[in-house]
N, C-alpha and C positions, 0 to 999 in steps of 0.2 A: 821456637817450636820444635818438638821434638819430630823428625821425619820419618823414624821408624815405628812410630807409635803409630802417627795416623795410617804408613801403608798396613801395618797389624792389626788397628783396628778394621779397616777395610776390608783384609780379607778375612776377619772373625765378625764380620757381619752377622745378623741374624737370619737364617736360612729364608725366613719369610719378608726380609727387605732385600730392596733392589738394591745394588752396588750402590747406584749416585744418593740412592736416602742415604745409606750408611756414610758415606762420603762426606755429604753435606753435614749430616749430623757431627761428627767427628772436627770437621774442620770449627763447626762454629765453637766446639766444647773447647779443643785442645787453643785456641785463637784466647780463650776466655770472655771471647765476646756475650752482650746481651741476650744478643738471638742473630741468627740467620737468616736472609729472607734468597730462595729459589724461585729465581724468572726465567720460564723459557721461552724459547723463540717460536713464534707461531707466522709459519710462511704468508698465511691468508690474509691477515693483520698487518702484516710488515712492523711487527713489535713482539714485545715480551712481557707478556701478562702474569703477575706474580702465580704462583704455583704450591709454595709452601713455605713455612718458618719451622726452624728447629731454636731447640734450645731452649731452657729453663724460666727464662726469663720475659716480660711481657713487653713488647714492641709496641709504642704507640707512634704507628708510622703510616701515613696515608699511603698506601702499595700501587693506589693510580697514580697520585704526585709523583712518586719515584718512577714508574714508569715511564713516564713523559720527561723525568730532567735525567737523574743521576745514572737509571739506565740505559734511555736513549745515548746518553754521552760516553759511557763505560763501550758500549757498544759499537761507537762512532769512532773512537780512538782505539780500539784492541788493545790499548794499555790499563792499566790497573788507576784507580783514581781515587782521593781521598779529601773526607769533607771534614775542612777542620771544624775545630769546635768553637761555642759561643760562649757569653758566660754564663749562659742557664743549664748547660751541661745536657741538653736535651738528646736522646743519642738520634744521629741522620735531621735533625732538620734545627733552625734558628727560629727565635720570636725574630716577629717583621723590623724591617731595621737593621737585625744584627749578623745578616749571614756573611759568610766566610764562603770566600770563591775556592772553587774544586781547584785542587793540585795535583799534576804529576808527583809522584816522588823523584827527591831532590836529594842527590852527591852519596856519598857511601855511609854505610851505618851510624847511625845517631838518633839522639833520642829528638828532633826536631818538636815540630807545635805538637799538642795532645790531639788524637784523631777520633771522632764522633763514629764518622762510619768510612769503611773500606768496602769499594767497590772493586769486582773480579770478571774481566768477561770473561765467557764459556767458547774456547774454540776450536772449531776439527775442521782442520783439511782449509782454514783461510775462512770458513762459514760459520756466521754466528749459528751457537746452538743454546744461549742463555745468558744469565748471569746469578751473581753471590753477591750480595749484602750483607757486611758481617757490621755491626751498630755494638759501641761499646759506651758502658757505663759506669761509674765514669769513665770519660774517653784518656787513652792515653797514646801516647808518642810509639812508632811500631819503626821497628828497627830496620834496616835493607834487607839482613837474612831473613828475617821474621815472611816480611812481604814476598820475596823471591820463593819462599818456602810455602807459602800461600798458592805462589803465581800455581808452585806444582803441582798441591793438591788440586787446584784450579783448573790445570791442563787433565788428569785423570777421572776428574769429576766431566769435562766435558766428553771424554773418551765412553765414560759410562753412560753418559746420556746419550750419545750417538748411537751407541751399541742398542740401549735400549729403546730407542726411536726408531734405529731400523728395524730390531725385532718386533717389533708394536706396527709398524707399517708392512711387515711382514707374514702378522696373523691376520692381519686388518684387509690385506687383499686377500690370503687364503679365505678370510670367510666372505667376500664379495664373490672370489669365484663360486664359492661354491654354494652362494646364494642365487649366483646368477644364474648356474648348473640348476640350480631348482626352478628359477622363474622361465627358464629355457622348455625344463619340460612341463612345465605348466600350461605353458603360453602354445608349443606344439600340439598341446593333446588335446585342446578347446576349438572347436568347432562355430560353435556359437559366436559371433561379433562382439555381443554383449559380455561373456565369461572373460572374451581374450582382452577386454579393455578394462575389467575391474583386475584381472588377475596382473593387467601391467600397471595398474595403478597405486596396488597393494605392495607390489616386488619394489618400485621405486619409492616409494616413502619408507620401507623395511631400508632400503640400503642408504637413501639421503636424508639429513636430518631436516628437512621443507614442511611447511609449514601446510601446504596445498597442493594437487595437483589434477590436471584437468584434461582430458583428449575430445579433439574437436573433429571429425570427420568431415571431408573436403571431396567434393564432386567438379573438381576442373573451375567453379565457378561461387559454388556458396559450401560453409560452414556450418556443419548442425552439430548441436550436443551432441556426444558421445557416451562420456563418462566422465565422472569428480569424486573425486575424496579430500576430505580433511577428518580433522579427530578423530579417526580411526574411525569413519564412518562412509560409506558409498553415500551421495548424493545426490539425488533424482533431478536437480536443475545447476546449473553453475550459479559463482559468484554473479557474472556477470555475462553478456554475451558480447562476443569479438568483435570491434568498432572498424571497419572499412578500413580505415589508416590505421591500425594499433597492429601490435605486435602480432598477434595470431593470424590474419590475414596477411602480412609482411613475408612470416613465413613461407605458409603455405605456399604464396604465390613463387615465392623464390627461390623456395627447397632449401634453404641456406640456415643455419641455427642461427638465433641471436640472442646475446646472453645479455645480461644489463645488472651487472651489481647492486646499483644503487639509481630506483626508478625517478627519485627526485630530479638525480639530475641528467636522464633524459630524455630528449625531444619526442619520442612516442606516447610518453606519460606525464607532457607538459601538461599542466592545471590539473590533475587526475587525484592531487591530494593523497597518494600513497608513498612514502617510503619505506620500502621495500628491495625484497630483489627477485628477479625473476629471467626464466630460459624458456626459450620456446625451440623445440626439437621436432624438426620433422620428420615423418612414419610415410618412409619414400623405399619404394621396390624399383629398381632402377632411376628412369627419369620422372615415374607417376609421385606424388606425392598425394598419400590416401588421408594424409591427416596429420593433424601437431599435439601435441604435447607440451604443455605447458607447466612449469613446476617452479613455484615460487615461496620466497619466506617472507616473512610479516617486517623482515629486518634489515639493512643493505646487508649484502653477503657476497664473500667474492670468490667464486667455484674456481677450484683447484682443479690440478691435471684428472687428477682422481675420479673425482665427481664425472669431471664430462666425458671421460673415457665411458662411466659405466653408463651414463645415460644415453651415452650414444649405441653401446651394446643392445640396453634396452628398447631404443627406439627400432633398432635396425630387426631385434629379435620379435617385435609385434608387427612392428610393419607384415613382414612373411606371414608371423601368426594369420592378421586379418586377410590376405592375401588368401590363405590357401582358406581358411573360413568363408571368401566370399565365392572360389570356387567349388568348394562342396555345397553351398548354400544354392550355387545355380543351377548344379546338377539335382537338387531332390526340388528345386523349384521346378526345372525342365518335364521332369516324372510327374509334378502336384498336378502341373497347365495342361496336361497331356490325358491326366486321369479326370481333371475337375472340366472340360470338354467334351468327354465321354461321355459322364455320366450326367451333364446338363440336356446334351443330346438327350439322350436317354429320356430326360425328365419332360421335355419339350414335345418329343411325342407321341407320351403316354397321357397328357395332362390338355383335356382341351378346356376347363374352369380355368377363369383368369385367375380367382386368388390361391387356389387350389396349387398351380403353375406356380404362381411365386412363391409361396411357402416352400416348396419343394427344391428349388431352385435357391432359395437364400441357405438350409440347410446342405445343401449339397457343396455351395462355396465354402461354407463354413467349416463342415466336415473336412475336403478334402485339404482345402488352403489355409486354415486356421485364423481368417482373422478375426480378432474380437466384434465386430463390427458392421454388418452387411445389412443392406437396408437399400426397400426398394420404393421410389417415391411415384406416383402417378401424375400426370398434368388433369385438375378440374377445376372446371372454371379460369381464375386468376391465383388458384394456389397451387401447390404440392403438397400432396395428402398421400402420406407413411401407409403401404397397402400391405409391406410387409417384413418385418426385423427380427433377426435371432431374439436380441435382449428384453425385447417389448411383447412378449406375444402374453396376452390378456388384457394386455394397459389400450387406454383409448389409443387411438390413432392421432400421429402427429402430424400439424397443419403449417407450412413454412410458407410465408408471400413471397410470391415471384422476384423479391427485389433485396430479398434478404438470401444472406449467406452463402458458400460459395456452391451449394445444390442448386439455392437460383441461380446463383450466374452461370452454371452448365446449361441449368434447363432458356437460359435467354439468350444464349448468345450461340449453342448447338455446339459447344465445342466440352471436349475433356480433361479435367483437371488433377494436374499430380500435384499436390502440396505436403511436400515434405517436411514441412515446418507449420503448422499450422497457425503457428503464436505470432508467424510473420506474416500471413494471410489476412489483410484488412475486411476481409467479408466473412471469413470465420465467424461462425455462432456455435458456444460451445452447447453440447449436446448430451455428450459424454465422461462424464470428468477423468482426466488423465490421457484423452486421446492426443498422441504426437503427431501425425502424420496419416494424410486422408486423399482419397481416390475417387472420385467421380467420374461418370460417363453417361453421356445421356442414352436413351430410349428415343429410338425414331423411327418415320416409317418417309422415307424420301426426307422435304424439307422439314417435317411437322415432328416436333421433341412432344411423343406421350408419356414421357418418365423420365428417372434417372436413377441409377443404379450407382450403390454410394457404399466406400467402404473403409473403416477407421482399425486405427492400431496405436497403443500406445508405447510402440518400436521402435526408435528413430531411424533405425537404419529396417524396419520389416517392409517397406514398400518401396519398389524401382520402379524403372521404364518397364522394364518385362512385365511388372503386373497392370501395368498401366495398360501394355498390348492384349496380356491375357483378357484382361476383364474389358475391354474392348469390344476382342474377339465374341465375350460369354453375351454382351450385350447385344448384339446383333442377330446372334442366337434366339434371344428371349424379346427382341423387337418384333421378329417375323409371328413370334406364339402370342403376343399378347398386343398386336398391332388393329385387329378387326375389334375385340373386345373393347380395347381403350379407346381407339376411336367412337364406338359406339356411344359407351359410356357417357363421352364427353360431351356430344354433340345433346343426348339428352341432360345432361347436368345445365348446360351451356341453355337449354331451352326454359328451362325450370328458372335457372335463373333470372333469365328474361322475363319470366311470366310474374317471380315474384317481386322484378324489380321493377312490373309495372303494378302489381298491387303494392308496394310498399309509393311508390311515387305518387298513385292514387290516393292513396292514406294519407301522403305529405299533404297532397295539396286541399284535401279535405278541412283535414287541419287546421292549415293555412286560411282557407279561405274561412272557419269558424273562426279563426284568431282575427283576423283582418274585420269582422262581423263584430265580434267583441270589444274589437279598439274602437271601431265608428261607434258602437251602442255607446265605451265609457267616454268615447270624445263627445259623442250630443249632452250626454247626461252632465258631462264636465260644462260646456259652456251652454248650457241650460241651469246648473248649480253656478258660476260662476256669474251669468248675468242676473241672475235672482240674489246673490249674495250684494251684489256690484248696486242693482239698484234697488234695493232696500237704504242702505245706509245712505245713498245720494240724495236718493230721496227724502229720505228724514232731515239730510244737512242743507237740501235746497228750502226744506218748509221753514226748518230752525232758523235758517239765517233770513227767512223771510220775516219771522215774530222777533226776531230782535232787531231788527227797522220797524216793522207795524203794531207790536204784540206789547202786552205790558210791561211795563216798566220795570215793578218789582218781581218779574218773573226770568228778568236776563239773564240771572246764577243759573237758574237750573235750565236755560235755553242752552246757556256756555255749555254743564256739564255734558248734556245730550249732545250738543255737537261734538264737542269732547273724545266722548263714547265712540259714537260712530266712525270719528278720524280714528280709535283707534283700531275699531271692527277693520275698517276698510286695510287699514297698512299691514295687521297680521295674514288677513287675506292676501297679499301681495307681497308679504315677508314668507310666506308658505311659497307663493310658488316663484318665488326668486331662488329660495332654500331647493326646491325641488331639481332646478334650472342649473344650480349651480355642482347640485351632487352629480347632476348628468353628466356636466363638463368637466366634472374634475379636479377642479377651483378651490372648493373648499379647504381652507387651511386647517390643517390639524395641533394645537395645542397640548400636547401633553403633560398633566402633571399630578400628581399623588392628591388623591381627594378621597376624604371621608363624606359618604353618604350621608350618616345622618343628620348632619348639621345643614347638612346642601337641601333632604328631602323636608326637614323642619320649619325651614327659610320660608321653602317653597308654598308650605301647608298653611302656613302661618298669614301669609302673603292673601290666601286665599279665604279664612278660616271666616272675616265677616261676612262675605260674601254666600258662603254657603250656609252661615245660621240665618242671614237673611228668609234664606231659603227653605228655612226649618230643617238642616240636613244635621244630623250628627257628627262632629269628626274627631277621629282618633289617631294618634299617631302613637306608633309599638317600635319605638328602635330597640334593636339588636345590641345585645353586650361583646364588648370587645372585637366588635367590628372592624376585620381587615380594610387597609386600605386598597384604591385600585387607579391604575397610571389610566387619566383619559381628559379630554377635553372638559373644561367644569360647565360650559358654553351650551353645548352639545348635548352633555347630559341634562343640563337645566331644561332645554328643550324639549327632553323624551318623557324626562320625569312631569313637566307642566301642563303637557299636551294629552298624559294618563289623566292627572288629576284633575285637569277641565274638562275631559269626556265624563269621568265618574260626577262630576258635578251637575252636566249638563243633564246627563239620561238618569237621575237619583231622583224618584219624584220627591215631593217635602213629605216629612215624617220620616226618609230615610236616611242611613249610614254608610259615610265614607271612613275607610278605614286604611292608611301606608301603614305598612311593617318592613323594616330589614333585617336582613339574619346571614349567617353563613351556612348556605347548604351545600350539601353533597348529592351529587346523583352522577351516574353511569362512571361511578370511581373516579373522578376530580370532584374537586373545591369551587364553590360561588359564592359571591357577594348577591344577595341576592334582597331587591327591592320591588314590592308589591304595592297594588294600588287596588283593592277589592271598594265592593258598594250591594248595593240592594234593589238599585234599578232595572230599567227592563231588560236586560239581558241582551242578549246576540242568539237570533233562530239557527239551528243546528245546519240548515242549509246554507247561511251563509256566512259561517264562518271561516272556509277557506278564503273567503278573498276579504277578509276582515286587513289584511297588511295589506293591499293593491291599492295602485293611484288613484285616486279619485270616487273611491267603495265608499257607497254610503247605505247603512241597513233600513230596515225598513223600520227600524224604532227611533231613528234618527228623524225619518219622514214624517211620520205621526208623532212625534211629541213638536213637531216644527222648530228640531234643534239648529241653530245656524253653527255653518263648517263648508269644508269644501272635499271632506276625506284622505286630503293629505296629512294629516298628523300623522295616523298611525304608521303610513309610508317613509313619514321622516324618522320616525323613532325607529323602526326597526333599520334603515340603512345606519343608524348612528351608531345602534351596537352590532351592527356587523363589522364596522369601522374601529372599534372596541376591542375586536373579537371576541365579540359577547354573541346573545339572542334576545327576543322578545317572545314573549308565548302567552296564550289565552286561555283561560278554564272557566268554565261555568260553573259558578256556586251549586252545594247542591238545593239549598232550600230557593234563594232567587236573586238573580245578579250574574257581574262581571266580577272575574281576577285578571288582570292585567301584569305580567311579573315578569322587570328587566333582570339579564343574569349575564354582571360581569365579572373576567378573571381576576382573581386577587393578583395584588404588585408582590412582587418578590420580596422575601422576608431583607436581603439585603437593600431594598429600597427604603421599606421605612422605617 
């Protein structure tokens, strides 16, 4: 290699390349190698992650693989090391099987084995600062001088990287200062809480490349949100909130920073499922510590001197920030308590109208101390009722029970409440959307709470103790103005009450005692229908089985059938109110499964159909096309549907028409299966068709045509499609008759 060529080319660089491009460039041309490959040393890493290839030629080199072997090793020896070659001639790596272990160079010049690749460390002052990959193709044999003359460009090339690494860490804190120098007077000239914690949330993600970062404000005891940012966005809630044991609470409590490169592996964010890395810095004016800071990346990361010098700048420079923030904020807070005292005086005894008082009094807090939020509750009866609110004035008045939220628990317990966090307040009821942080104090007059005087902000840091005193103070104020009125008020609210909870209790048992009238009327009328059903058939079966001992001969068939009959008269009666007996209890098992009606209502019609020509009746049956299926009991249904069709039987005198149809209807925007049982017969009178589905309702065309029943049907069929989650409903024909029509949900299209 020629030596004057490469320091020539070097210093005839191109104005716009740095010395070491040029350098590397050079070495890999005049070398004749493939290409080049530039690793430098990254402190944070404790490695040398490739950086760049020179040279004409295309490298098919995995630049992590080399990483991890040939430069980890180059690095590990500070000597030069060379990978012989295979016979695939591949340049820096072997097919599996065939590699050739790294050598030092060996005895004085010669053309020894063919060399794939030659590796260079980079180094100044005893410290790695990189390394040189030079990969040849085909590989050949590199001579001692050749290598030695390497070694030098080697040594020069890492002389330029050092140069250029300090000037680069050079500009790199110039512009941190004089970023700082800006978040410095940023952070000075904010007044507000709020400004000084976005503006140090903004200054630190500007200067560390983190993914997140978050400040937590700390009262000696709890932690409330602050302020967060990620993608370049302020964010009105954190990730998450600070767990007792985790890191944010650790801090705080300890003033002490803790940094954790890599949260997987530990103990603070055992099970936490984050790797990551994260710092928690405390925002401490002496020995107080007002708060943490938390700044984290989505990746483990291991912070350099760098990093935690400036963040500890940062931290130290907001700390003060909020410091002198909270005592300008207590001096115009001092002037507000002082002015908004005055002027409630003022208000209190000009104002002798109770609500006239409060109105006056909610804008006067408002005005002078600006919360969003001031609202003043009264004690009536067993509630609290909103008598007066900045935000609400037009809207009805709002009603909160004594036992709800933490207005009631001031007004129950006589005591005053600062919740500084309201999301952590289990009696919290939200009211306002976006309130942080809520004040209450009750209204009294001695032991007796006539109000509560209430007052939100969605600030986290806009309410203290001080307001906690002041508004205290204002309430005691406006107890003494509004203490004869309230009392008043209440005592008659409190009367009224009474009066009308003795006519509503009058009312109950009116009621009551007409229901308890109604149940003995249907209970006589039940077993007055039940013994008249009971001994009829007994009676028929004690004559019948008397004539078939004493009665003709050839008349035993139709003695049988009649007894027949009657057994089976008697056991539907006694299958009804078993059925009834058993829906009360519970018992009833439910079957569900995909059933097409019209084949069910067909069965059923058909079953019946001599029986009612007997009877001169007409019957029709109209199924529905393409009739959805419906998931229920086929038991059950049989039931509802058999118990229609033997009512339209029973009350159809002869010459008339029974008539089932099914169809899918629609009404109030859903789908029904829907099955009818219309007729011709006497109908149901308009009065009493509400209680046409009640136990034991029998009409009065029941009574006069001497139908036999016991009025359970209808009761059993409508609990069945309530069971269903269907209904049953009734219509009167218009010319003359019943519609009787069950309406169940279709099954879902992926059922059948």
């Amino acid at each position: 290699m020629a030596w004057e060529a490469v320091r020539a080319a070097a210093l005839q660089a191109d104005a716009g390349k740095s010395l070491s491009t040029a350098l590397a460039g050079q070495l890999t041309s005049l070398t004749g190698a493939l290409c080049g490959q530039l690793f430098l040393w990254d402190d944070n890493r404790r490695a040398a992650p490739h950086f760049a290839t020179f040279g004409e030629g295309t490298c098919d080199v995995d630049v992590d693989e080399l990483e991890v072997t040939l430069v980890a090793q180059v690095l590990g020896s500070e000597q030069p090391l060379r990978r012989i070659a295979d016979g695939a001639g591949q340049p820096g790596a072997s097919p599996p099987g065939t590699e050739k272990p790294l050598q030092q160079p060996e005895g004085p010049a010669g053309g020894g084995a063919p060399v794939a690749a030659l590796a260079l460390p980079l180094l100044f002052s005893s410290r790695p600062v990189g390394a040189m990959i030079l990969h040849f193709l085909p590989p050949r044999p590199i001579e001692a001088e050749e290598e030695r003359s390497c070694q030098g460009v080697a040594g020069l090339l890492a002389l330029a990287l050092a140069r250029e690494m300090a000037e680069d860490a050079q500009q790199r804190r110039a512009e941190e200062l004089e970023a700082l120098r800006r978040a410095s007077l940023s952070l000075t000239s904010k007044l507000e809480p709020g400004d000084v914690l976005e503006v140090m949330l903004k200054s630190t993600l500007d200067l560390i490349p983190a993914s997140d970062a978050h400040i937590f404000l700390y009262d000696g005891e709890r932690l409330t949100f602050g302020a967060a940012r990620w993608a370049g966005q302020v964010r009105k809630e954190p990730h998450s909130s600070p767990r007792q044991e985790g890191l944010t609470y650790s801090v705080a409590r300890s003033g002490q920073r803790i940094v954790i490169p890599e949260t997987r592996l530990h103990p603070l964010y055992h099970g936490q499922g984050w790797d990551g890395a994260i710092i928690g810095m405390p925002l401490q004016v002496g020995q107080r510590v007002m708060g943490v800071m938390n700044v984290a990346f989505d990746r483990p990361h291991r912070f350099n001197d760098d990093e935690l010098r400036i963040l500890g700048l940062l931290a130290d420079q907001a700390a003060v920030a909020l410091e002198n923030a909270e005592r300008y904020r207590q001096v115009e807070r001092r002037l507000a308590e002082l002015s908004a005292l005055q002027q409630v005086a003022g208000v209190v005894s000009r104002n002798l109208e109770t609500q006239v008082l409060l109105r006056e009094v909610v804008h006067q807090i408002r005005g002078v101390l600006g919360y969003p939020v001031v609202e003043v509750y009264l004690v009536e009866g067993e509630e609290l009722v909103q008598r007066s609110a900045l935000e609400l004035q037009g809207q009805d008045s709002l009603s909160l029970p004594m036992d709800r939220g933490i207005i009631g628990r001031v007004a129950r317990t006589d005591q005053p409440a600062f919740v500084p966090d309201v999301q952590q307040d289990p009696d919290y009821v939200e009211g306002r959307p976006g309130s942080r942080a809520e004040i209450a104090v009750p209204l009294r007059k001695g032991g007796v709470v006539i109000g509560v005087l209430n007052v939100e902000t969605d600030d986290p840091l806009g309410l203290t103790e001080a307001d906690l005193r002041l508004l205290t103070l204002i309430a005691d104020q406006l107890s003494v103005a509004i203490e004869n009125a309230a009392l008043y008020e209440r005592l008659r609210q409190h009367r009224d009450e009474l009066e009308e909870a003795v006519r509503e209790r009058t009312s109950q048992l009116a009621e009551a005692l007409e229901r308890a009238q109604q149940a003995s009327r249907i209970k006589t009328q039940f077993v007055n229908d039940v013994s008249h059903e009971l001994r009829t058939p007994l009676s028929n079966i004690r004559l019948y089985l008397d004539l078939l001992e004493n009665g003709k001969p050839e008349r035993r068939v139709d003695y049988l059938r009649t007894l027949d009959r009657e057994t089976q008269r008697l056991i539907q009666l006694i299958e009804d109110m078993l059925t009834i007996s058993r829906m009360d209890a519970g018992t009833v098992r439910f079957h569900p499964q995909l059933i097409d009606l019209n084949p069910l209502a067909e069965v059923l019609l058909e079953d019946r159909r001599r029986l009612m020509e007997e009877k001169g009746l007409r019957v029709e049956f109209r199924p529905g096309e393409h009739l959805p299926l419906v998931r229920g009991d086929s038991a059950m249904l049989t039931q509802a549907i058999a118990s229609l069709v033997t009512n339209a039987m029973h009350y159809t005198p002869s010459g008339g028409e029974v008539q089932v149809a099914t169809e899918l209807a629609v009404e109030d925007g859903g789908s029904w299966v829907k099955l009818s049982v219309a007729d011709t017969g006497l109908g149901v009178r308009e009065e009493e068709r509400g209680q046409l589905f009640e136990r034991f309702f029998r009409g009065s065309a029941s009574r006069s045509a001497g139908t036999p029943g016991t009025g359970l049907g209808l009761s059993i069929a409508r609990n069945v499609l309530e069971r269903h989650g269907g209904r049953i409903t009734y219509r009167a024909r218009e010319t003359r008759g019943s519609e009787f029509a069950l309406w169940l949900p279709p099954a879902a299209r992926s059922e059948g």
